[in-house]
Backbone as a ProteinNet text record, in pm:
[ID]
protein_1_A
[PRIMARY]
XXXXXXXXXXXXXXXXXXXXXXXXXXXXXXXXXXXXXXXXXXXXXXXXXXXXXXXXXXXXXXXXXXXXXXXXXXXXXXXXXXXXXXXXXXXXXXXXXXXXXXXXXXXXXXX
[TERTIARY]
540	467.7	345.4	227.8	93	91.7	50.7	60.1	-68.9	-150.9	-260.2	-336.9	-398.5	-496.3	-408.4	-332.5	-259.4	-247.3	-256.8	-244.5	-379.8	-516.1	-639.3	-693.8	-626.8	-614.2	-571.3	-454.3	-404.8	-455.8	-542.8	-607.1	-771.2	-804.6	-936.6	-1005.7	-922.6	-941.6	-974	-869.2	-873.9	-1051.7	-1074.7	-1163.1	-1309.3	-1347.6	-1449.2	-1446.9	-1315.5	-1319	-1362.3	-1358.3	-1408.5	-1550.8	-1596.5	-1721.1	-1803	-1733.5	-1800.7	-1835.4	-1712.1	-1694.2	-1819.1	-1852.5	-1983.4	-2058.4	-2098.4	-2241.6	-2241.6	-2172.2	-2205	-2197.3	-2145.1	-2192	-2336.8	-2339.1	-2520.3	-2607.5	-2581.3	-2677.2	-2664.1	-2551.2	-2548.7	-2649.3	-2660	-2695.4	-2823	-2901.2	-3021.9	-3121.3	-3076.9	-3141.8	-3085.4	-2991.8	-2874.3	-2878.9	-2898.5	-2852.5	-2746	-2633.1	-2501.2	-2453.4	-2398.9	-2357.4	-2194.6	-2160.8	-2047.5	-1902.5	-1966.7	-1848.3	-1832.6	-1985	-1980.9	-1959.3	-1964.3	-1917.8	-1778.5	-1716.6	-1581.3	-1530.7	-1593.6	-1520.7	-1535.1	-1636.6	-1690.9	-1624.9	-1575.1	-1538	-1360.1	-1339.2	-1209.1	-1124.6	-1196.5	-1105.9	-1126.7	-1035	-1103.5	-1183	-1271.3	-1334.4	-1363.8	-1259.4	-1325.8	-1317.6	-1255.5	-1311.1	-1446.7	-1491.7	-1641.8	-1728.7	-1710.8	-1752.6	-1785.6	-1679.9	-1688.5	-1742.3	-1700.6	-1825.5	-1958.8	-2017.4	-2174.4	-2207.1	-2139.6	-2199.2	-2290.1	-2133.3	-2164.7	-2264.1	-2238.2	-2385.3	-2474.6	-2510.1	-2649.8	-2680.5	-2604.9	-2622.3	-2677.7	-2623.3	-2645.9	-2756.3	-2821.5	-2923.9	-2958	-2828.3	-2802.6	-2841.1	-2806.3	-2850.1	-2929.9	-3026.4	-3085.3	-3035	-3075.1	-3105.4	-3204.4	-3183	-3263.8	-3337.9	-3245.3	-3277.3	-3171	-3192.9	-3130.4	-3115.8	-3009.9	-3017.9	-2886	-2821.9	-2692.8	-2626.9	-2527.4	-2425.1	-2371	-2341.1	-2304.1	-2147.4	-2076.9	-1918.1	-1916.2	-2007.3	-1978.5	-2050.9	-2156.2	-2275.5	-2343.7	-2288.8	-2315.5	-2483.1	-2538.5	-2634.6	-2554.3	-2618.6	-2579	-2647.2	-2630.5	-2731.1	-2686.4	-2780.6	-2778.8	-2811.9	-2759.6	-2791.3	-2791.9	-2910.6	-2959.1	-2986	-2996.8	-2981.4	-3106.1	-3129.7	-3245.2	-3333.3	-3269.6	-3327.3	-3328	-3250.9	-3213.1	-3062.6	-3124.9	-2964.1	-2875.8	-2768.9	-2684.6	-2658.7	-2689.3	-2621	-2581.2	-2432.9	-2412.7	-2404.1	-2435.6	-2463.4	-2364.2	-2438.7	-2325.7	-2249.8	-2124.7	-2118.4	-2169.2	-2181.8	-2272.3	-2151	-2221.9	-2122	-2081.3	-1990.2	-1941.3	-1966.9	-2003.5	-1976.7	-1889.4	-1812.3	-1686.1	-1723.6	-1629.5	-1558.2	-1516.6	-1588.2	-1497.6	-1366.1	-1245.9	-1158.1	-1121.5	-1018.3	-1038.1	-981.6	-926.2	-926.2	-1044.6	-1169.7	-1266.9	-1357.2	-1314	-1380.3	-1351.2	-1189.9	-1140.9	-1206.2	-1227.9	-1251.9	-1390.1	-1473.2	-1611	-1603.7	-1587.7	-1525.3	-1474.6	-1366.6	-1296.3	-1264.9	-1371.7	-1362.5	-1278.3
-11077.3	-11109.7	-11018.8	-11047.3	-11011.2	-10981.2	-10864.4	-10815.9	-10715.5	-10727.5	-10658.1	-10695.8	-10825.3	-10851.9	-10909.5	-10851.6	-10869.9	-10706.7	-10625.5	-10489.2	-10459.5	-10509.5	-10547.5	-10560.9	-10718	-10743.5	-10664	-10595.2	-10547.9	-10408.8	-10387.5	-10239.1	-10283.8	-10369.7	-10367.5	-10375.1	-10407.3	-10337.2	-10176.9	-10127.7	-9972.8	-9932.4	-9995.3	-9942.7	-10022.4	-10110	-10097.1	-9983.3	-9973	-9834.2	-9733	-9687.2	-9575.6	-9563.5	-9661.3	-9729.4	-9717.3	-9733.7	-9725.6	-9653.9	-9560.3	-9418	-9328.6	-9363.6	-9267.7	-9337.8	-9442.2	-9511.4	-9431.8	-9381.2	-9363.1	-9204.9	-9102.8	-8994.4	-8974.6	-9078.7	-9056.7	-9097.8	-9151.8	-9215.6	-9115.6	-8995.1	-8893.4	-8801.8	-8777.7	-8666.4	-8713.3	-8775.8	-8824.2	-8755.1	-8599.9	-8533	-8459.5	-8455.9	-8413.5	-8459.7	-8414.8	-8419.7	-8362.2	-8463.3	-8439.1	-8499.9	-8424.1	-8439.4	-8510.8	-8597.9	-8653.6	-8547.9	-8424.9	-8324	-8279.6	-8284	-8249.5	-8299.8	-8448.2	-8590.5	-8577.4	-8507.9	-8519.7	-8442.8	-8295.5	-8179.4	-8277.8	-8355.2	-8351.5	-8430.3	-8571.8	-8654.7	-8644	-8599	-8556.8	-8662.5	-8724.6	-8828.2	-8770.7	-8800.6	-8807.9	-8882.2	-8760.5	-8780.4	-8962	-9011	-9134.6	-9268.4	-9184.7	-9310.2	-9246.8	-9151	-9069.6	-9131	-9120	-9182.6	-9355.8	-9426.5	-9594.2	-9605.2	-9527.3	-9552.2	-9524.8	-9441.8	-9404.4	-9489.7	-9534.2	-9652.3	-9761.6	-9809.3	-9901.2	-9898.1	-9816	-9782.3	-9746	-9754.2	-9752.8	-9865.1	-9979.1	-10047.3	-10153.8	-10137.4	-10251.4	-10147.5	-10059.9	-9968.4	-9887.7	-9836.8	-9729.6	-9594.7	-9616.6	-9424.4	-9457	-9331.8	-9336.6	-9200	-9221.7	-9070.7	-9024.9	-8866.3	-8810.2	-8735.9	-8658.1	-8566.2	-8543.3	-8494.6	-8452.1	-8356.2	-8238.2	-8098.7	-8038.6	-7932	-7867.4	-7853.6	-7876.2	-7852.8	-7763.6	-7688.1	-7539.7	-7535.5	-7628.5	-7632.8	-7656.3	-7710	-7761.4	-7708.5	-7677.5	-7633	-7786.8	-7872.9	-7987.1	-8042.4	-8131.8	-8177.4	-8307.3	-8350.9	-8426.1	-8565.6	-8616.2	-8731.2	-8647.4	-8624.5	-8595.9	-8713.4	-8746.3	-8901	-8850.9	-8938.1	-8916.2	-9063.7	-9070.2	-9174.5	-9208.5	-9361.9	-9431.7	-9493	-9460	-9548.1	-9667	-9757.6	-9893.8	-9877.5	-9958.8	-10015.5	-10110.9	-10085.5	-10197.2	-10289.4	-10383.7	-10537.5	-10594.2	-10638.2	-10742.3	-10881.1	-10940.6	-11034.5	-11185.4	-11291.3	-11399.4	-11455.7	-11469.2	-11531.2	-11636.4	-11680.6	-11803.5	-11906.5	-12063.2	-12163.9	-12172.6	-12254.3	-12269	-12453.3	-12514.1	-12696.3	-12696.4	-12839.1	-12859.8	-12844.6	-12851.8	-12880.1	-12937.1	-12979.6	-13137.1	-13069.2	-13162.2	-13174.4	-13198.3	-13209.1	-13201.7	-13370.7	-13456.6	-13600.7	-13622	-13643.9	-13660.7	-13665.8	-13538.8	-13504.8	-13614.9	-13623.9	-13735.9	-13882.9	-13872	-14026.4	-14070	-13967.7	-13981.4	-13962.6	-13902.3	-13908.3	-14023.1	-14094.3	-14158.6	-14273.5	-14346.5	-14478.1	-14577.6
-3697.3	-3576.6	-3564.9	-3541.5	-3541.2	-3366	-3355.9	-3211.7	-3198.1	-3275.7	-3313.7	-3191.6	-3190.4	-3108.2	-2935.1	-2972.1	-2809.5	-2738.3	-2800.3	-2806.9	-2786.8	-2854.7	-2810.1	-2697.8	-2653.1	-2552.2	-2372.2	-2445.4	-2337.2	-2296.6	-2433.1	-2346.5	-2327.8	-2317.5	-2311.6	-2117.1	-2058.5	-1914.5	-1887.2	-1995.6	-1999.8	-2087.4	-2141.2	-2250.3	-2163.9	-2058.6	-1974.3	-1850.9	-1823.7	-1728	-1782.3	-1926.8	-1988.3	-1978.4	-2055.2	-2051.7	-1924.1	-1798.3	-1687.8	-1626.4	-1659.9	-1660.8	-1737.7	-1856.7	-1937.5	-1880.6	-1815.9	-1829.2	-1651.1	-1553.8	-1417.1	-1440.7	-1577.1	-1611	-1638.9	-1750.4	-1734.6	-1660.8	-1558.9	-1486.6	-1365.4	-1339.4	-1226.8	-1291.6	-1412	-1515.9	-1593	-1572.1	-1638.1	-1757.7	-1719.6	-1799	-1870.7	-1891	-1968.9	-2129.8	-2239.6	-2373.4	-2415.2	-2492.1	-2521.7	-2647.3	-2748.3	-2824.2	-2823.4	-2958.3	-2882.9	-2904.8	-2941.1	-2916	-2770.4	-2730.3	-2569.9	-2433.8	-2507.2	-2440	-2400.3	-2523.9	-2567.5	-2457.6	-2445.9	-2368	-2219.6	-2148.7	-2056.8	-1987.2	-2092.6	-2058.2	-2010.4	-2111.4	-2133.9	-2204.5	-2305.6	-2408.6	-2552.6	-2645.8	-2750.3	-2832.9	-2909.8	-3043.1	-3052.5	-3112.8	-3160.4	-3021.9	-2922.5	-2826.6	-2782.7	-2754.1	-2719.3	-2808.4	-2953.2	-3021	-3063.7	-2996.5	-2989	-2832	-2755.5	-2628.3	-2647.1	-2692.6	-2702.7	-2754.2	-2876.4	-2998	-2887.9	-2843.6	-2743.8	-2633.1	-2577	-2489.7	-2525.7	-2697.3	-2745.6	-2711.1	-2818.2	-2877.4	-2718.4	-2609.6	-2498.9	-2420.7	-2449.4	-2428.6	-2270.2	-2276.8	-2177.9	-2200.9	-2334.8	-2379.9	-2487.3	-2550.7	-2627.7	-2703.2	-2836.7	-2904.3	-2885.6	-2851.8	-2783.3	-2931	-2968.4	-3071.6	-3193.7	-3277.9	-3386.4	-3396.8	-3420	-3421	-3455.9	-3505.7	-3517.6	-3422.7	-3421.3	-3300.4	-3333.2	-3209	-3184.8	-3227.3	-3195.1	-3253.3	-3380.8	-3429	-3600.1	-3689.1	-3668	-3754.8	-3836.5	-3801	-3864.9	-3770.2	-3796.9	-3774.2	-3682.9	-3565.8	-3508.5	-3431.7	-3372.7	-3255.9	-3108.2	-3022.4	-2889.5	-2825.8	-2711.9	-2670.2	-2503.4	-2497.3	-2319.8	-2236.9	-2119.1	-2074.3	-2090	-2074.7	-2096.7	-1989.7	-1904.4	-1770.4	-1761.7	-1820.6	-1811.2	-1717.5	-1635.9	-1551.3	-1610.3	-1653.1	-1702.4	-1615.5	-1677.5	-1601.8	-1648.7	-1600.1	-1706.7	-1721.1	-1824.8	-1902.2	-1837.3	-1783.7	-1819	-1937.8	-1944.8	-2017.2	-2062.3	-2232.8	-2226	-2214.8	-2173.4	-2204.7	-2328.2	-2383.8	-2518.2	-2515.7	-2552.4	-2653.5	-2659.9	-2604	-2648.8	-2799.6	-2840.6	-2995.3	-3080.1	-3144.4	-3242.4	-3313.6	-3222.3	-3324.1	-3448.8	-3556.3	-3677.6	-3666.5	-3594	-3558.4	-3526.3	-3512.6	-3510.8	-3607.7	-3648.9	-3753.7	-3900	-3869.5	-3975.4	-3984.9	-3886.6	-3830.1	-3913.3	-3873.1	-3910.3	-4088.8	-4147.7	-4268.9	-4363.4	-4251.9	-4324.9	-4278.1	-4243.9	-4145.2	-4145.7
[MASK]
+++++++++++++++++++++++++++++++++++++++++++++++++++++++++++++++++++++++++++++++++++++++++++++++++++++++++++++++

């Protein structure tokens, strides 16, 4: 039994609260640059959800990279990400086309 995408499913309420959660951090904090180790301390989740939230709030353009530079916990080189001044809004869903069935589909095929 495949319970993967029901397990998906069932946390993804949890995983826009997070989300809503960093996007109303940066938008209190505007001038703030944070690394996602510092995200990490700030937020108080871990590592790779800090990390799959920022993604995300690049990618729908809430935050930007600010700078590139070493981080003080790692010595590693990192992305600092700052807010962008875009207000998130969100998106309607689009409609979907019905769908040709695969009886339909036969039909036309195979007259």
């Amino acid at each position: 039994m495949n319970t993967r995408g029901k397990a998906f499913a069932e946390t993804l309420s949890m995983r826009i609260s997070e989300k809503a959660q960093a996007r109303r951090w940066f938008r209190d904090n505007p001038d703030a640059a944070v690394s996602c180790a510092d995200f990490e301390r700030i937020i108080k989740l871990k590592t790779c959800h800090c990390t799959r939230i920022l993604n995300d709030l690049k990618t729908e353009g809430t935050v930007i990279v600010a700078f590139t530079d070493k981080s003080k916990h790692s010595n590693r080189t990192v992305q600092y990400y700052k807010f962008s001044g875009v207000m998130y809004e969100a998106q309607p869903k689009p409609q979907h086309e019905k769908t040709k069935t695969a009886a339909t589909t036969q039909l036309k095929l195979f007259p």
